[in-house]
C-alpha positions in Angstrom: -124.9 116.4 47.8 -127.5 113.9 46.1 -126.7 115.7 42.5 -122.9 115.7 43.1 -122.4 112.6 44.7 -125.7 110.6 43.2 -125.9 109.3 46.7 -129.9 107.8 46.2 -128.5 106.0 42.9 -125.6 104.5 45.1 -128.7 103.6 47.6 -127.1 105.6 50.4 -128.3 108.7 52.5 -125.9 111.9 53.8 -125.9 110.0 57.4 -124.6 106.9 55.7 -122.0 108.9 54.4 -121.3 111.0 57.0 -120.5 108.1 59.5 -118.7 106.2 57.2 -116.5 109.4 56.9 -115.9 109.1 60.5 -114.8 105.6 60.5 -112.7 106.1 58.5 -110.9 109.0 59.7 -110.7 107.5 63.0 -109.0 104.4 61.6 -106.8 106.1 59.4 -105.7 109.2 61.5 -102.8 107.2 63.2 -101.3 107.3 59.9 -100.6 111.5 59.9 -98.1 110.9 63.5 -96.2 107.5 62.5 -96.0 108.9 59.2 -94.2 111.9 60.1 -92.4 109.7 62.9 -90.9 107.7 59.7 -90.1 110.3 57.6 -88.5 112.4 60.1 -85.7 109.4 60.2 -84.6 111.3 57.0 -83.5 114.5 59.0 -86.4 116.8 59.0 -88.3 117.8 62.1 -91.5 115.7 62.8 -94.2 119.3 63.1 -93.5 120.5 59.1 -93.9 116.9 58.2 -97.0 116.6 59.8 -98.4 119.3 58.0 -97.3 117.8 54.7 -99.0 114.5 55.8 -102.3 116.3 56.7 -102.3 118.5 53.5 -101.2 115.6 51.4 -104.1 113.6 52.8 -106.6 116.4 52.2 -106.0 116.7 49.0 -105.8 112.9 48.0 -108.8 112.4 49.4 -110.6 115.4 47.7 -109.1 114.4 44.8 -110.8 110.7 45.0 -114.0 112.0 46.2 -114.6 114.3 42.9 -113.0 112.4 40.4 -113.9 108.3 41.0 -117.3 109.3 43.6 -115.8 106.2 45.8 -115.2 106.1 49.6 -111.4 105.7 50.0 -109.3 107.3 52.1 -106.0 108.6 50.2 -102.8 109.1 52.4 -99.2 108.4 52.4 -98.6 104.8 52.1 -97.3 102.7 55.3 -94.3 100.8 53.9 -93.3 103.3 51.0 -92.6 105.7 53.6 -90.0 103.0 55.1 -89.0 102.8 50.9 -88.5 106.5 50.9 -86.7 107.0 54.2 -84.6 104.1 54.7 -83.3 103.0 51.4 -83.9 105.9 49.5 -82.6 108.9 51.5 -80.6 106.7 54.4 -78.8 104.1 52.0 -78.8 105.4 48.3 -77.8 109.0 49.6 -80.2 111.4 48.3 -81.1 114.2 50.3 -84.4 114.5 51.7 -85.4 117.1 49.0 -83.4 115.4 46.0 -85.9 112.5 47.4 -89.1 114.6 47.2 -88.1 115.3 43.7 -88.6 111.3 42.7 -91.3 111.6 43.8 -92.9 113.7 42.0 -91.1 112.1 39.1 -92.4 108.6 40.4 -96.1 110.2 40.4 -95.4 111.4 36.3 -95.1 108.4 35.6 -97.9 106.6 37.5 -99.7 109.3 35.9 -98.7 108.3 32.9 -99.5 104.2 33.4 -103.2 105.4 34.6 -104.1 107.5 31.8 -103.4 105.5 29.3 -104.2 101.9 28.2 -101.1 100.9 30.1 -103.5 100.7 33.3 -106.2 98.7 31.0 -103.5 96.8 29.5 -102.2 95.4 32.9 -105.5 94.9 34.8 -106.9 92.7 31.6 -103.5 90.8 31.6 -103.1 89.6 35.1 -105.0 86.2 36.2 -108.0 86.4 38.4 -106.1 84.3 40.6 -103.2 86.5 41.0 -106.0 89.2 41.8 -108.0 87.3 44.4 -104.7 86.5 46.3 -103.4 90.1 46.8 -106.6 91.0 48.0 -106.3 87.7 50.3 -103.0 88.7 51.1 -103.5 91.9 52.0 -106.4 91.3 54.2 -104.4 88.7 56.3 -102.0 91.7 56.3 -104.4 93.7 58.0 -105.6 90.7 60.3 -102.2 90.5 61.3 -101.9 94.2 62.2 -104.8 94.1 63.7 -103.9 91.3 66.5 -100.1 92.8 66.4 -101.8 96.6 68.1 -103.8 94.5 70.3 -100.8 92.6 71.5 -102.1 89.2 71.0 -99.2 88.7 69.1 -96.5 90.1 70.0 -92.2 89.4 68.9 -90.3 86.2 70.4 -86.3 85.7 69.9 -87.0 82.2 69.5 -90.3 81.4 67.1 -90.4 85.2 65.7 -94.3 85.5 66.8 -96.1 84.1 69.6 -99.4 84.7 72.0 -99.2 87.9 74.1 -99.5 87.1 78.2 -103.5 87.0 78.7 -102.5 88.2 82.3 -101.9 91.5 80.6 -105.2 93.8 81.0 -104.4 95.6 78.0 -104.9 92.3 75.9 -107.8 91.6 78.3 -109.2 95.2 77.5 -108.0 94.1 73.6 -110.2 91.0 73.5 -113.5 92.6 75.3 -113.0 95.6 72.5 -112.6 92.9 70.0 -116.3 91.2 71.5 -117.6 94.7 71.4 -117.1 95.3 67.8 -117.8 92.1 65.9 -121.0 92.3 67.9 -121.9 95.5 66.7 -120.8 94.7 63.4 -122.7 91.4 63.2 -125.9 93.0 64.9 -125.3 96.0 61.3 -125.6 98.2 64.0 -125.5 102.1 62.3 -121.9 103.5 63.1 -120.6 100.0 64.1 -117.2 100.7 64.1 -117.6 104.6 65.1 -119.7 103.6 68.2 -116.7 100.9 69.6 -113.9 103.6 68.8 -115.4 106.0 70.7 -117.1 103.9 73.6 -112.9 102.3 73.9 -111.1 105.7 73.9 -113.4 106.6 76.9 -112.7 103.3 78.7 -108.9 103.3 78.2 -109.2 106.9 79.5 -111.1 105.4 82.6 -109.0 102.6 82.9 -105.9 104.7 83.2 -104.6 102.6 79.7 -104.2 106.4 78.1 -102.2 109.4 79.9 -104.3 112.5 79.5 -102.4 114.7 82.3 -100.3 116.0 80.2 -102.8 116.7 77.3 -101.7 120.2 75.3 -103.6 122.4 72.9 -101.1 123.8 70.5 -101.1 125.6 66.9 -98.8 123.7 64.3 -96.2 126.2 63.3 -95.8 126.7 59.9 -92.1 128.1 59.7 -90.1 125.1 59.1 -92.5 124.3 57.0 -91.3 126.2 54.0 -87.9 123.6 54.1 -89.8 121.1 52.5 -93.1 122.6 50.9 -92.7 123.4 46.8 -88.9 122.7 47.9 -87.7 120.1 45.1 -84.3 120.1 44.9 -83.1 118.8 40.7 -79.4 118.3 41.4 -79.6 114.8 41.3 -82.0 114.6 38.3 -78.8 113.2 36.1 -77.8 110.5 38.1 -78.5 106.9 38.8 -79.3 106.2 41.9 -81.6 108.9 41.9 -83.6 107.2 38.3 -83.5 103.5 40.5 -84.9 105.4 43.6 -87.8 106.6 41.0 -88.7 103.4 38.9 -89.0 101.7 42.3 -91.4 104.1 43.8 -93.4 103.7 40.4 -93.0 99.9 40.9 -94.3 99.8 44.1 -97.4 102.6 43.7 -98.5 100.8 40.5 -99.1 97.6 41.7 -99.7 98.1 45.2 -102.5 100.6 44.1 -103.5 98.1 41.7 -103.7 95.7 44.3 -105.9 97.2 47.0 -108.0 99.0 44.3 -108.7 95.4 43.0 -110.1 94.3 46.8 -112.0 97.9 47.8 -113.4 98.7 44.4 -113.7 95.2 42.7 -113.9 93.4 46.1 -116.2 95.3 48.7 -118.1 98.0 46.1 -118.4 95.8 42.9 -118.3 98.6 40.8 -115.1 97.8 38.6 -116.1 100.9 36.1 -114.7 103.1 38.8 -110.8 101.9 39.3 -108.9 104.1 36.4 -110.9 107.0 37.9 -109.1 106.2 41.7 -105.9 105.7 39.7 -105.9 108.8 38.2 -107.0 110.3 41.4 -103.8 108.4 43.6 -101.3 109.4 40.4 -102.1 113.2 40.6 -102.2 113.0 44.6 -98.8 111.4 44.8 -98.0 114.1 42.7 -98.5 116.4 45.2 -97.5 114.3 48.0 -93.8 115.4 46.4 -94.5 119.0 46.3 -96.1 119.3 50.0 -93.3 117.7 51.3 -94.0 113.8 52.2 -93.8 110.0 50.5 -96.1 108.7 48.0 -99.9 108.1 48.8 -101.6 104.8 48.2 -105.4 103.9 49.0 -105.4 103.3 52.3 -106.0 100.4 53.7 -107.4 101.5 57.0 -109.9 103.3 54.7 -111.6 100.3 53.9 -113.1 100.8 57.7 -115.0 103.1 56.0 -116.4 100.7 53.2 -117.5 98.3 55.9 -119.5 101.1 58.0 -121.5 101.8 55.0 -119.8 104.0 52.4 -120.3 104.0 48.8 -119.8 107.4 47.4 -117.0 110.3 47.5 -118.8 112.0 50.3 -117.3 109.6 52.3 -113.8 110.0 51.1 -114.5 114.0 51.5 -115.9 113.4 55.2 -112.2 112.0 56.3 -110.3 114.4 53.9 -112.0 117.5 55.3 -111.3 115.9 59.0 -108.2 115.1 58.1 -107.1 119.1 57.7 -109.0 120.2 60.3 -107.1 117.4 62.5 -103.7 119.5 61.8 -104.9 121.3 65.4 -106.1 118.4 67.4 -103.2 116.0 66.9 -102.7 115.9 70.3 -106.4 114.8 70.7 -106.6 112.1 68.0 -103.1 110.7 69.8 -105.3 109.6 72.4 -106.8 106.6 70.9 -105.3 103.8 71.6 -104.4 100.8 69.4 -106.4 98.3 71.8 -109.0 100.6 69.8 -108.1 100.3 66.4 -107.3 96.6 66.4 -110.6 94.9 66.0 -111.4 97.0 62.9 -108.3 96.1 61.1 -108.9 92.3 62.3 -112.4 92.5 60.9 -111.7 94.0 57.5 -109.6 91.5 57.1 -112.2 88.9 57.2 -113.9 90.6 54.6 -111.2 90.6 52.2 -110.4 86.7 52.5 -113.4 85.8 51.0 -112.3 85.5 47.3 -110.4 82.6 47.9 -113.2 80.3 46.6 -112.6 81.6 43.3 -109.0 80.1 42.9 -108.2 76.9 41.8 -106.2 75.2 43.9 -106.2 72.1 41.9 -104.4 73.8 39.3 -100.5 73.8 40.6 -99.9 76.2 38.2 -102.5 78.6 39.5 -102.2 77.3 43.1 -98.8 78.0 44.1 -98.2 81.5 42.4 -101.4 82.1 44.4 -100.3 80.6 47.9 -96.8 82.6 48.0 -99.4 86.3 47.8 -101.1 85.2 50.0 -98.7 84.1 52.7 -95.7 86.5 51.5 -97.8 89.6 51.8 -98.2 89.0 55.7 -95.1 87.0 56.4 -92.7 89.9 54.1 -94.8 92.8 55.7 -94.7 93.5 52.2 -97.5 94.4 50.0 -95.3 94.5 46.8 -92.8 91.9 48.0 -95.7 89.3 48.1 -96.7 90.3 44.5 -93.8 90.2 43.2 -92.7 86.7 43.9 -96.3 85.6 43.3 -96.3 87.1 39.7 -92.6 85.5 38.9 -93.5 82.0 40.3 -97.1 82.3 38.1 -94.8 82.7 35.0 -92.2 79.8 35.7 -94.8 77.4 36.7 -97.1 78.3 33.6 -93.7 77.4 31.8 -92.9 74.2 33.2 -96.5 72.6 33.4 -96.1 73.9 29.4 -99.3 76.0 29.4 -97.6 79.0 28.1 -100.2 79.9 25.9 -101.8 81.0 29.0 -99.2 83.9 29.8 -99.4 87.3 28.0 -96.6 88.9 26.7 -97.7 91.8 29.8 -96.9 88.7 32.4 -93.3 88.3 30.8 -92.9 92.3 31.3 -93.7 92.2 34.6 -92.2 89.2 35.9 -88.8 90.7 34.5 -89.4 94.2 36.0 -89.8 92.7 39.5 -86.7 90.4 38.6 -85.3 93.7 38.4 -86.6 95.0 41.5 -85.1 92.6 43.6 -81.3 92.8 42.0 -81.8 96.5 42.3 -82.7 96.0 46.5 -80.2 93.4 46.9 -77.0 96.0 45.7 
């Protein structure tokens, strides 16, 4: 493991690793049910897409682990799964399989992007600024997640958002998880975040907060599978909407991995030399995301859980991938963890991410407000590449108008177009 992962050059141990694997499967394992759940919106039973979701993950994940040696968890993307099933298959009219077909096409091209200087080209051209914010953004994102599961915010008609009822005893049990964690994670206690998911699942099964009566071990069956495994179906190769449906998926996997490889790799493991690697990696696992049957995969963002409890190598990313597959049996298992649970992890990765905001500056309007709208669109949208997009079209218009556009790069001008673009395309 030391040889194949250089774990003592990375200053980490198999233990290290090991836990951090945990983590972050037990953060990120929600993702293989409401993934499916999503998907299945698009008229495909939720069991075969399950199985897609948990070989899809597997593989991502192995993929990252042997070809970047960093501790990210690989899975189909919350929010291009919405992409894929609501707009793509539900309101452009491709079938489900015509669908899985852009995918694969929208993974090509990724592939393409990473491989070459194109992914070079556009790191070295965006603005630190534009950079810090996304990963700002994002991390408010998961803050906002975080107190969303633990229902201290929670939906009103008449502000949109507002406190959840302390009275409840599931925001109660919320708030004393929340205590729990951050002391555990301010104390560095080893397997932080493992110890407070597993100490919580046992109390909310104590509490009578999680229903175990009607608990069920069951194989996954494997038969309506084959409608969707290696099942592309080319008939709408020719035709537009199914060429829109693709160059948004590319849209949204380039810069959303771009994104969130800036905050885990740049951010939390400073070691920059390893993003086109995880690129590569994320464009050959989309790839296959397509062929086993599901939406595109992004670096998950519940796998910087994993990051935070220690992880610096792909050990850890091949911990949660190999947990991941052998999950496929004990679905009904890992469905007992509640979101009470998950909550004060998200809610403290956040906090981690936010702290690149002393390196923009705000005193600059022409750097300040392209930055602002990522930051507060990305939570406020719930929409990673929403937030980017406005914040890399109001970074070129202000650089224009304050006349400093000797400051923009002719990449800028591309991409502020392209996501021009974007939003005619998802306004037709």
């Amino acid at each position: 493991m030391d040889k194949l992962f250089k774990l003592k050059e990375h200053k980490t141990n198999f233990k290290t690793e090991l836990i951090a694997g945990l983590t972050s499967f037990f953060a990120a394992v929600y993702i293989i049910v409401v993934n499916a759940s999503i998907l299945s919106d698009g008229g495909i039973a939720q069991e075969p897409l399950i199985i897609a979701t948990v070989l899809a993950s597997f593989t991502g994940c192995l993929l990252v682990s042997l070809m970047s040696n960093t501790p990210l968890v690989i899975m189909p993307g919350m929010g291009i799964n919405a992409l894929f099933t609501y707009t793509i298959v539900l309101s452009m009219g491709l079938s489900f399989n015509q669908a899985l077909t852009s995918v694969v096409m929208a993974g090509i091209l990724f592939l393409i992007v990473s491989i070459t200087p194109l992914s070079k080209i556009l790191d070295t051209s965006i603005p630190n600024s534009l950079k810090e914010s996304i990963t700002i953004g994002i991390g408010l994102f998961i803050t906002f997640l975080g107190f969303q599961k633990g229902g201290l915010i929670i939906p009103d008609p008449s502000t949109m958002v507002k406190i959840g009822s302390l009275s409840d005893p599931k925001v109660v049990f919320f708030i004393a998880m929340f205590l729990l964690t951050v002391i555990l994670f301010a104390k560095n206690i080893p397997g932080g975040f493992l110890i407070s998911i597993v100490v919580g699942t046992i109390a909310a099964i104590s509490l009578g907060f999680v229903n175990v009566s009607e608990l069920t071990f069951s194989l996954p069956n494997f038969s309506e599978y084959k409608s969707i495994f290696l099942n592309l179906d080319l008939s709408a190769f020719f035709t537009i909407p199914f060429w829109i449906s693709t160059f948004s998926l590319t849209l949204v996997l380039v810069f959303e991995n771009i994104g969130l490889l800036h905050g885990q790799i740049n951010g939390l493991l400073k070691t920059p030399e390893k993003q086109n690697k995880a690129l590569n990696a994320i464009a050959l696992s989309t790839i296959a995301c397509g062929l086993f049957g599901t939406s595109p995969s992004v670096s998950t963002v519940e796998g910087t859980a994993g990051i935070a409890a220690g992880g610096k190598t792909g050990l850890t990313s091949l911990i949660s991938g190999l947990l991941l597959l052998i999950s496929l049996v004990f679905i009904p298992f890992i469905n007992l963890i509640p979101n009470e649970v998950i909550a004060p992890i998200l809610i403290i990765i956040g906090s981690l991410m936010i702290k690149g905001i002393v390196h923009i500056d705000f005193n600059d309007i022409s750097e300040a407000i392209p930055s602002f709208l990522i930051i507060v669109l990305i939570p406020l949208t719930f929409s990673i590449v929403d937030g980017i997009a406005f914040g890399f079209i109001s970074y070129t218009i202000m650089k224009l108008i304050t006349k400093k556009k000797e400051q923009l790069s002719i990449v800028m001008y591309i991409i502020s177009i392209i996501f021009i673009i974007y939003f005619i395309l998802h306004s037709i």
